[in-house]
N, C-alpha and C positions, 0 to 999 in steps of 0.2 A: 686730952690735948687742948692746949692754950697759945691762944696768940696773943702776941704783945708787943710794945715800941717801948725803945727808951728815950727821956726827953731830957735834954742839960735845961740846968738850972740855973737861968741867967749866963752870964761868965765862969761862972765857977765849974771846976771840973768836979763837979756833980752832977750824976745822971738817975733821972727816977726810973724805973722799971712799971709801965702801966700793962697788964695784958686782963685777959677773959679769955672765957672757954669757946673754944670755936664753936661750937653749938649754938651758942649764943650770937656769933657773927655771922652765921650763917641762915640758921632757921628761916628768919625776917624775909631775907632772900628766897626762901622755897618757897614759903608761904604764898611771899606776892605773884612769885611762878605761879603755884598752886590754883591762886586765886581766878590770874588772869589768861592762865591754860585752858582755864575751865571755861571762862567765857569766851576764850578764841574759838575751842572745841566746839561750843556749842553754837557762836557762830558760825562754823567752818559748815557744820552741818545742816542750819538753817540755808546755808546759800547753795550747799548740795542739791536740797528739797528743792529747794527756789529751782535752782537751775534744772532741776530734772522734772518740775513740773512748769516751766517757762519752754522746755523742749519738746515736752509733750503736748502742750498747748501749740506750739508752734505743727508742729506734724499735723495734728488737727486739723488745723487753718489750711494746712498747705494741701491737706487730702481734701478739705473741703473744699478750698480754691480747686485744686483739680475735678471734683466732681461738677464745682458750678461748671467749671469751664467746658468741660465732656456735656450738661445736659445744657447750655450756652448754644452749644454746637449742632448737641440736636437735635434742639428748639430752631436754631436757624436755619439748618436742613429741612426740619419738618415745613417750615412755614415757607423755604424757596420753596419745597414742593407745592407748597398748595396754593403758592402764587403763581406758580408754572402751570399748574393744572388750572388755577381762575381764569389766567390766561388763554389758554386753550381752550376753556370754556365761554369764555366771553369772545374770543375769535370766530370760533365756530358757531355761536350762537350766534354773533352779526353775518356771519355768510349763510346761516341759513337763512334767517330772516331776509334774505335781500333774493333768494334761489328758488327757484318754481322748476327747475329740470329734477325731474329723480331721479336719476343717474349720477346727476352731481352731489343731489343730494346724502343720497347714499356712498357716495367714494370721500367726500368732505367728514360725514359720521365715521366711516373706517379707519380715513387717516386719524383723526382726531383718538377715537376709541385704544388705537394700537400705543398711541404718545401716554396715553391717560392711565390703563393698564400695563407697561412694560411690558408688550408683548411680542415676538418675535414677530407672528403674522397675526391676521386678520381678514374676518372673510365678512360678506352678509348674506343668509337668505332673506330672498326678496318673493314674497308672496305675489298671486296673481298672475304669474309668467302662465300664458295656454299652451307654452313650446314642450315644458316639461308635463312629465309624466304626472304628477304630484302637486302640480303646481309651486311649486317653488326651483327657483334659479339659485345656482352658485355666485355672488354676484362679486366683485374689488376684492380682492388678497392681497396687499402690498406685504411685503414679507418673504413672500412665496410664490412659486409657479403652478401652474394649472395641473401640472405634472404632481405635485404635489400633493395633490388631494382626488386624483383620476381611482386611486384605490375606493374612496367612501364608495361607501351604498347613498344614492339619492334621498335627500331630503328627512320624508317621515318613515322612509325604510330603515332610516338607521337609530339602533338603542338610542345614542348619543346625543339626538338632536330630536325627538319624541317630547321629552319631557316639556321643551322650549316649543316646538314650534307646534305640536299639537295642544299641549299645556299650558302655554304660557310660565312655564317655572323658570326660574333662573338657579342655573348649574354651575356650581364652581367646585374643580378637582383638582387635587393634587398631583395625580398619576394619575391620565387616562387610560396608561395602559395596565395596570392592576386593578382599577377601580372595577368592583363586580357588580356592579349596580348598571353601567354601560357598555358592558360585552360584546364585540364587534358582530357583526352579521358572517355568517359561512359564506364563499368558503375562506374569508380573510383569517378568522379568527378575533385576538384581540385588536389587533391593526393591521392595515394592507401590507402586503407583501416588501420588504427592502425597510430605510430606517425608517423610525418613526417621526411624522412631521411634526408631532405634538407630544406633550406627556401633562404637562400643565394645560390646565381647559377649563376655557369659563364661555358662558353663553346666555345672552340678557335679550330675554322678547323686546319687540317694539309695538305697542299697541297703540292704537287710535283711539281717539276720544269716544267712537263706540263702541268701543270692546274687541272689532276687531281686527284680526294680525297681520301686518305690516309684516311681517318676517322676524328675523332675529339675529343679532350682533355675536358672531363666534371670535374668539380669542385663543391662543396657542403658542406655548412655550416649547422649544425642548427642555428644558430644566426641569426637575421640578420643584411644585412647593411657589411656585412665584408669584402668583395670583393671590392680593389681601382681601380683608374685609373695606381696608378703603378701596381699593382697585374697584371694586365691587359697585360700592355706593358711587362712587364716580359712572364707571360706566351706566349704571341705572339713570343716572342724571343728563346723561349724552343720550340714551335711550329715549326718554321723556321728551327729549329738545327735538330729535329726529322724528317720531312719532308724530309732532305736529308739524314739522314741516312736510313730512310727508302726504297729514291729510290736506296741508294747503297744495302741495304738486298735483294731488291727485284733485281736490278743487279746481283747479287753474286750467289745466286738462282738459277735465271734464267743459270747463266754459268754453276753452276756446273750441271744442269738438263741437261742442251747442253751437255754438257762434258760425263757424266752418259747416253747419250743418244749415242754420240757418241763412245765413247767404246762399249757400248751395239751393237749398228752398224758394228761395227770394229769387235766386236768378230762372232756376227750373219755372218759376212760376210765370215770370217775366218772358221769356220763350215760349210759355205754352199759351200765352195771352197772343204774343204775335202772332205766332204759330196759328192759332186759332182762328184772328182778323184776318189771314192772308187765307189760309183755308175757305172760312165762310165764302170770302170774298169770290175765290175763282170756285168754288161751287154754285152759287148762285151765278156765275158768268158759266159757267158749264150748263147748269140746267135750262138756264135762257136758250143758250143754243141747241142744246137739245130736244128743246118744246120747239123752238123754232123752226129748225129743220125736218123733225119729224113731221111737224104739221106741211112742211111742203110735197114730202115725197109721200107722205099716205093718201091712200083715196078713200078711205072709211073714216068712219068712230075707231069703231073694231079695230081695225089696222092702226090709226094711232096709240089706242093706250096698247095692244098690244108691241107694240115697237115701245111707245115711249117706258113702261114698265120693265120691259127688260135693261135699257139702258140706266134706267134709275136702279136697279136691284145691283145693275155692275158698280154703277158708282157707290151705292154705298157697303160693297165688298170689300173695295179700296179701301173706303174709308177707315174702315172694320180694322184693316191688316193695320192702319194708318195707327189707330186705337191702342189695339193690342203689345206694340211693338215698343221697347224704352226710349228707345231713341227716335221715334216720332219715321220710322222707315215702315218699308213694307217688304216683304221677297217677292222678288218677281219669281221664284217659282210655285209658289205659293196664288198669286196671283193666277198664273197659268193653269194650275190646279185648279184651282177654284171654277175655273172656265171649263175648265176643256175635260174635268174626270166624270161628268154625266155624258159623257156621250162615249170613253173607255168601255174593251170589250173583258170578260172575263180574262183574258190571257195577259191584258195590258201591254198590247204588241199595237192596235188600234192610234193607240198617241204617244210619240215617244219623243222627250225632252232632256235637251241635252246643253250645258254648260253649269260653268260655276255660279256660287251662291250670290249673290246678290241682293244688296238693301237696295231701295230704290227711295229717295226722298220725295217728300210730299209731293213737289210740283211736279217732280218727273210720274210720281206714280198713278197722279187720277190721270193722264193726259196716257199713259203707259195701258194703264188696267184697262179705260175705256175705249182705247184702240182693239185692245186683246178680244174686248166683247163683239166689237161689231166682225172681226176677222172672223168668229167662232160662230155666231149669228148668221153671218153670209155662209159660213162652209158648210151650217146645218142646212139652211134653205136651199143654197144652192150647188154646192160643194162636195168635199171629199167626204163629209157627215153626213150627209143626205142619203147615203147609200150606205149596205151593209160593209161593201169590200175598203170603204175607202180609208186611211189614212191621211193623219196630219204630224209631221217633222218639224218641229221646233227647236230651234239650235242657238246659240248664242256664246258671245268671246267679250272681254274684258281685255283693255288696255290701258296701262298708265300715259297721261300725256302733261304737256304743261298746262292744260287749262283745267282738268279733273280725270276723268276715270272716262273713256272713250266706249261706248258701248253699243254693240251692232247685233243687231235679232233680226234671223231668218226665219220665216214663217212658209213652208210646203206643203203641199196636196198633192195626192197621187188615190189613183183608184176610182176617181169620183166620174160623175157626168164630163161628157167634153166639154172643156171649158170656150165661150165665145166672148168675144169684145165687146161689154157693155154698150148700151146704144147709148144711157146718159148715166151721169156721175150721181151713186145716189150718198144718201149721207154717209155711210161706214167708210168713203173713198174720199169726199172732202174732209172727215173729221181725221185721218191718216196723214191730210197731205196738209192742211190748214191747221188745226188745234196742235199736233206735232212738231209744226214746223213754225207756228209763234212762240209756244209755252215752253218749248226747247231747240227751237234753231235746230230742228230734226231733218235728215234725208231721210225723205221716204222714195221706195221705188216699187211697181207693183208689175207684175208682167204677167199678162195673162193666157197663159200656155197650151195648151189643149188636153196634157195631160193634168195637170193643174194649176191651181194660181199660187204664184209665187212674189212672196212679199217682202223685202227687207226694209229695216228701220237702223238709221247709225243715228244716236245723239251722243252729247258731251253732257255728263253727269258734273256741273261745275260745283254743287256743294259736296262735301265729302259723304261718298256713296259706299256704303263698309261694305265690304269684298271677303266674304272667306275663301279658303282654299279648298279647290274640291279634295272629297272624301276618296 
């Protein structure tokens, strides 16, 4: 096959006939096809690659950008936490630093502890309670009720709490209630009776600078599994900070109890110095008058010291009770005793005394005791003692009034010699009606009866005179 054109020649009607083989008019044409097919094709296919590794590059990037951005997130996560937890550390660390109550101290470490480990509740044992059996108390559960934890066994009774508070170990569980290593005590089993308050449990001692135990930091999930290894090292770190504030509380305590002790001392002492100036004082005005008066009414040597020694052995009776007693009192029944039980018969029917207890303070009591003697003195010489049949009735009543404690002693004789009317007043009748009725603005009244002498004394106890109640 051939193609061809015909072309005139000039004007003339001549036309030349040019052709060629199609082959020829064509080839050229494939060829450059050929040529340029080849390199589109191979282009086409270079920009495939391209593009399907510019796509896969890109996926890359974009899982990469997703991953920064996921660990972005919890990097930022992590470090709000542990800005939240610095916070709470450095919060609590400035309120204990500023706190000397243990109580607070201790409910400020719980709160704190409970934010720090995600923990539902929170408890503390607090060692040294003498209330408990065991010494140690249940002490702040926010979280929880008291109801809540009524099932535990106490303290170091229970598996669970051994390790920490006898050991000092630090416990952290996933499941308390399958963990066989802390087995509940019978007859609960593995947890008290109803749901469980806990399943997750962790528990961090609190030790003191010498070694030792403050109690221990409890922690409790229902969940489980929730308790980490940071939870962990946090709480240990709240542990550490409460530890020393603890031994500052129990410091601080301790001083001001010294202190409250030593004022206490300071003033006990200060009272016993008075106490003491006022004592000597009207003892040596007692004994004045008792040298004095003795020597008026004796007609001997003999007859003095023996009067004056009795009188001296009563006052320092008094003084004895005055001694012995905390509160710087005496009992007047006791006083009475003292007097009146040597001259008691086997049956103890002889002297029989009767009213409530009685302290008697200092000034009322030598003015009091040494009355008692001369009454007991005269009733042996002359009285209801002087003889086998006689008896003495001592009776006495307490009343409250406005000015102190209102106090009236009757003093009886029966059985004795018949009694007659003094001819002159000897000393046991002035030191009744004088020494009584200065040293306490006393009534005294004496009647001298024929079956025997009868003697009442009413004074006003104006410092506070302790009263118990009869038995």
């Amino acid at each position: 096959m051939r193609i061809g054109s015909y072309h005139q020649v000039g004007e003339l009607p001549l036309y030349i006939l040019v052709s060629m083989p199609a082959d020829a008019y064509w080839n050229p044409w494939i060829a450059q096809v050929r040529l340029y097919g080849t390199f589109a094709l191979i282009a086409l296919l270079s920009f495939l690659a391209l593009a399907i590794l510019a796509w896969q590059h890109f996926r890359e990037q974009a899982a990469n950008a997703a991953l920064l951005t996921k660990q972005v997130a919890r990097r930022t996560s992590e470090l709000q936490k542990e800005t939240a937890a610095l916070e709470v550390l450095n919060r609590t660390g400035t309120a204990l630093a500023g706190e000397l109550e243990v109580d607070r101290i201790v409910q400020s470490v719980v709160d704190a502890g409970v934010h720090l480990a995600g923990a539902q509740v929170g408890a503390f044992f607090y060692s040294g309670d003498a209330e408990e059996a065991d010494g140690y108390r249940l002490f702040a559960w926010p979280g929880a009720s008291h109801d809540d934890f009524a099932g535990f066994p106490p303290g170091r009774s229970s598996k669970a709490f051994v390790p920490t508070l006898a050991d000092g170990e630090t416990i952290r569980s996933d499941d308390l209630t399958r963990d066989p290593r802390y087995d509940y005590n019978a007859p609960y089993g593995r947890m008290p009776p109803g749901p469980a308050p806990v399943r997750s449990y962790m528990a961090v001692p609190v030790i003191s600078r010498t070694g030792e135990s403050h109690g221990a930091l409890l922690f409790g999930h229902r969940r489980r599994g929730i308790f980490t290894e940071r939870a962990e090292r946090l709480v240990k770190g709240l542990a550490a900070q409460a530890a020393i504030a603890l031994d500052n509380g129990h410091l601080y305590q301790a001083a001001q109890h010294e202190i409250a002790e030593r004022a206490q001392a300071q003033s006990q002492q200060t009272l016993l110095i008075r106490e003491l100036h006022h004592r000597v004082k009207n003892t040596l005005a007692t004994v004045q008058a008792v040298v004095g008066a003795t020597a008026r009414t004796a007609s001997s040597i003999d007859e003095f010291y023996e009067a004056f020694v009795g009188r001296i052995i009563s006052l320092a009776n008094t003084h004895s009770l005055l001694t012995e007693a905390v509160w710087q009192t005496a009992p007047l029944r006791e006083i009475l005793e003292k007097e009146l039980s040597p001259y008691n018969d086997g049956t103890g029917e002889r002297i029989v005394l009767e009213g409530p207890a009685v302290e008697l303070p200092s000034e009322a009591a030598v003015p009091i005791g040494m009355s008692i003697h001369e009454l007991t003195t005269n009733a042996a010489k002359y009285g209801a003692l002087s003889v086998s049949g006689g008896r003495v009735f001592v009776k006495w009543t307490t009343e409250p009034n406005a000015d102190g404690i209102h106090l009236k002693l009757t003093w009886l004789e029966r059985g004795g010699p018949t009694v007659e009317l003094p001819k002159k007043q000897g000393f046991g009748s002035r030191l009744l009606h004088r020494v009584l009725a200065t040293q306490l603005s006393a009534k005294v009244e004496m009647s001298f009866e024929s079956e025997g002498l009868h003697a009442s004394i009413e004074a006003v106890l104006k410092e506070a005179a302790f009263i118990r109640p009869s038995a």
